[in-house]
N, C-alpha and C positions, 0 to 999 in steps of 0.2 A: 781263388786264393791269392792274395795281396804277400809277394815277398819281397818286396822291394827292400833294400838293405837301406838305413839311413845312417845318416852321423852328424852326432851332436857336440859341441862341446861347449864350456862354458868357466869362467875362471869367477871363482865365489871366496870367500872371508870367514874360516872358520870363525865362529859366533860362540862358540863355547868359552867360560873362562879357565877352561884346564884344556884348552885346547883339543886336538885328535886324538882324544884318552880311550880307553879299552871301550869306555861304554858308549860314548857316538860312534866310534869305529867298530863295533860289534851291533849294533843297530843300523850302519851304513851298509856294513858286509850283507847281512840280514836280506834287507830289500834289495839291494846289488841281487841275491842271488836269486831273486822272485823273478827275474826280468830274463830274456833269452839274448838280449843284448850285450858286449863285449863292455865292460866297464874298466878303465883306467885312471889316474888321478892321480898327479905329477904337481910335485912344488919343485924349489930350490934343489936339496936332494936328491931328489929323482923321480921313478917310478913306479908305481905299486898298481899290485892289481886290483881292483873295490873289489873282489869277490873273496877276498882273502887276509881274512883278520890281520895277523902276522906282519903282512906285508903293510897296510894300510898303517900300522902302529911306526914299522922302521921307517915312514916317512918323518916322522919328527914335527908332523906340522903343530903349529905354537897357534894359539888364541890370535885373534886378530889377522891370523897371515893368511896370504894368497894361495887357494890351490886349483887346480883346472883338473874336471873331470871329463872325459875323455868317453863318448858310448857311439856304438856302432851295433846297430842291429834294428830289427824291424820294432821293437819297441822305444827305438832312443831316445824319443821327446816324452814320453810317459818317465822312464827310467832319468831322463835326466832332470825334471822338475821334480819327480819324487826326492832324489839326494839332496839335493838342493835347498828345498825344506828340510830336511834333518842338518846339514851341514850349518845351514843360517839359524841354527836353534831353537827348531820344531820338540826335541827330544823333552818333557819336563825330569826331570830326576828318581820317576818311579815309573817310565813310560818307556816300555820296549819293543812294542810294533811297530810296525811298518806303518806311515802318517797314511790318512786317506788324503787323496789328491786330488780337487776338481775335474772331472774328464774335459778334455779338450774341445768335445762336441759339443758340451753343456752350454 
């Protein structure tokens, strides 16, 4: 069994035009909570934890702006390509799962 701990990070551009509103950020929180990896994601403001609607929302982040997510765990490059796409506007407007994501071995 493979426990190596990794860490990812990655600074990406919300894509949404209403910004890190309830519903990307409650579909981020979503898959954030699929993964056993430590999810974070820090703009201007500060930082929130992805696993945690709440918190993800009092970052404030606007359409167009820079945020960097933050994963630490044995899944971090699964978990951080998955946000990624939803962050860069994977989400359509009546779509609330969690994106399917190419496997990395594929």
């Amino acid at each position: 069994m493979n426990c190596e701990i990794k860490k990812a990070a990655r600074t990406m551009t919300i894509a949404d035009p209403n910004g890190l509103h309830a519903r990307v950020a409650a579909i981020f929180c979503r898959a954030a909570l699929d993964f056993k990896s430590s999810i974070t994601v820090s703009n201007a403001n500060g930082v929130a934890d992805g696993k945690s609607l709440i918190s993800l929302l009092l970052l404030g982040a606007q359409s167009r702006s820079a945020v960097t997510v933050h994963v630490q765990g044995e899944d971090a490059p699964e978990a951080l390509q998955t946000l990624e796409v939803i962050l860069q506007g994977y989400p359509s407007k009546n779509e609330t799962r969690r994106p399917a994501v190419a496997s990395a071995a594929a």
